[in-house]
C-alpha positions, 0 to 999 in steps of 0.5 A, spaced: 570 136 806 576 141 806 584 141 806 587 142 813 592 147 811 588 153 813 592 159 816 598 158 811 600 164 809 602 161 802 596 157 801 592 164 800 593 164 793 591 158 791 585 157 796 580 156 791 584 151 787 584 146 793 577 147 795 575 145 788 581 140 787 577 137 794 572 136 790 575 133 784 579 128 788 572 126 793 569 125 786 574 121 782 575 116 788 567 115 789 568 113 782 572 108 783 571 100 786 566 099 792 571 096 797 577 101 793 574 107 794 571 106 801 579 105 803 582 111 799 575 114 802 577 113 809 584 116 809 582 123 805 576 124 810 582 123 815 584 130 813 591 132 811 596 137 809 595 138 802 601 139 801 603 137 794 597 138 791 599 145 793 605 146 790 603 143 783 597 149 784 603 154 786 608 151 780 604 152 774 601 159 777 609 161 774 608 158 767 605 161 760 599 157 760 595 154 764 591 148 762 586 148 769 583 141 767 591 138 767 593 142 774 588 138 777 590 131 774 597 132 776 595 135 783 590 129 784 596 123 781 601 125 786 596 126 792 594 117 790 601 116 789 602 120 796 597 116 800 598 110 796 606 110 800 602 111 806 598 104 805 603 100 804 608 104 809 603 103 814 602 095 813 610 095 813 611 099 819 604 094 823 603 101 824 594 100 828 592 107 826 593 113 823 590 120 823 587 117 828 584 112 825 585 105 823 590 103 818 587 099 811 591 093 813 588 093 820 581 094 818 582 089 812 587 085 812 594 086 809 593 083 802 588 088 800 592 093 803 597 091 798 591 091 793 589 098 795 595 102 795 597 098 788 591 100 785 592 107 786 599 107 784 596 105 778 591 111 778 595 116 779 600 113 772 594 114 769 592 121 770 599 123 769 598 120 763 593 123 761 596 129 761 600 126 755 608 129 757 613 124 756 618 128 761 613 128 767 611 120 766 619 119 766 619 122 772 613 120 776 615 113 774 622 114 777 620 117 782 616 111 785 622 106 783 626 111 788 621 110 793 620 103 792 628 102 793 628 106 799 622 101 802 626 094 800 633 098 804 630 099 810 626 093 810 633 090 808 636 094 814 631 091 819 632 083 818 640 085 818 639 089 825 635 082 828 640 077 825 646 083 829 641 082 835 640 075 834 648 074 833 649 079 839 646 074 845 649 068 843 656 071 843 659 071 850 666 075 849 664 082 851 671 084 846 667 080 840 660 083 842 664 090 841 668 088 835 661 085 832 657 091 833 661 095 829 662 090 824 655 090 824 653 097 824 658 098 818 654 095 814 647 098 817 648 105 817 655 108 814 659 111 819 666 114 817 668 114 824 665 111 829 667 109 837 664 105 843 665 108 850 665 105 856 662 109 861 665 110 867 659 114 872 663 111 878 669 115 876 666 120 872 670 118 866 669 115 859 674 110 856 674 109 848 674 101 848 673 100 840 676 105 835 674 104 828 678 111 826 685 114 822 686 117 830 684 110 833 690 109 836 690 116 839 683 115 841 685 108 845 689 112 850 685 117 852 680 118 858 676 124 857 671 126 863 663 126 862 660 132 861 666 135 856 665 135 847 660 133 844 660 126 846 660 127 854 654 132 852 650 125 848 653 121 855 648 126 859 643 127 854 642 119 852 636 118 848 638 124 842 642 126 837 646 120 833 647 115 838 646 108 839 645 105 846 647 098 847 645 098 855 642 091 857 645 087 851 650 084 856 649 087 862 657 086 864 659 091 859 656 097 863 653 101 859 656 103 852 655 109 847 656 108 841 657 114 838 658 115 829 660 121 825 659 122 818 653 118 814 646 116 816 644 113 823 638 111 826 636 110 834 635 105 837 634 103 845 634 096 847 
């Protein structure tokens, strides 16, 4: 029963401090409800970094004062918190195992997966609370609101890209497709330039069919050969780098890269 971050350098300082925390936090969670604990149970025994408990140990190491029995509160609160978003990351992804293991909502249901990853949301506020700052609960709670806006988008995100795909097979013009995955996109992942190509392997060229940039005009009209920039080098590399691969929507297209520019893109092969 012991962290796996053994041969980190920059742990060495503090290896007393996580072997005890290991306990503390093994001690804290039997604590808890039958079904409840045996969950958080599962997952600690899973193993994991450490990582965060680390850094609090290491970050109140540079403070005037220690006030030990604080540390280890604050180091635990985060570590709930962590795997708290893991729980519920797990059911929202329908991912079946984790570390090897079965995630909660595979092994229990999703329902008391929801409970579970709740429930030691709430116990990490509340050894956060114990510590009785202000400043670091403003914080903490912040930072759970950040965490729960990001899940809400991404999951926002999802049902705009299968309402795109949907849409996508019930439109037969190959110039609309185009025109709708780049409307689309736009409001999935932001892009400041973005340009579909059709990629000729036969002639070994690329032509630019739709251009979503100030140059779109001068983008339009030229033809550039495979294998040159940084875009010919994603036509010979598909499946890396920011690229969406549109190949097999409708198959008439040939296939299709899309590259963007600037702003977050996601992968995703059909």
């Amino acid at each position: 029963m012991s962290a796996t971050m053994t041969g980190t350098d920059f742990i060495v300082p503090i290896r007393a401090e996580l072997e005890d925390f290991e306990r503390r936090l093994h001690a804290t969670v039997r604590a808890d409800l039958g079904p409840v604990a045996e969950a958080m149970e599962q997952i600690l025994d899973a193993g994991g970094k450490r990582l965060r408990p680390a850094l609090v140990f290491l970050s109140a190491g540079l403070g005037p004062t220690r006030r030990f029995d604080d540390i280890y509160r604050a180091a635990m609160a985060i570590e709930f918190i962590h795997n708290a978003t893991l729980i519920h990351d797990d059911l929202i992804d329908g991912a079946p195992t984790r570390r090897g293991l079965r995630t909660i909502h595979e092994s229990l249901g999703p329902s008391p997966a929801i409970i579970i990853g709740d429930y030691y949301f709430a116990k990490g506020a509340n050894l956060m609370s114990q510590i009785g700052n202000p400043e670091i609960d403003a914080v903490l709670s912040q930072t759970v609101m950040t965490i729960c806006f990001g899940e809400m988008l991404q999951l926002t995100s999802q049902r705009r890209l299968l309402e795109v795909n949907e849409r996508l097979l019930s439109t037969l013009d190959p110039a609309g497709v185009l025109d709708l995955i780049a409307d689309s996109l736009k409001s999935i992942v932001p892009y400041d330039s973005l340009t579909i190509y059709r990629v000729d392997r036969v002639q070994a060229v690329r032509r630019a069919v739709i251009a979503r940039d100030r140059f779109a005009d001068l983008i339009l009209a030229h033809e550039s050969p495979l294998g040159i920039g940084i875009t010919g080098w994603v036509v010979d590399h598909i499946g890396y780098g920011p690229i969406l691969v549109t190949a097999g929507i409708l198959p008439a297209l040939g296939t299709i890269v899309l590259f963007a520019l600037g702003g977050q893109i996601r992968r995703i092969e059909e």
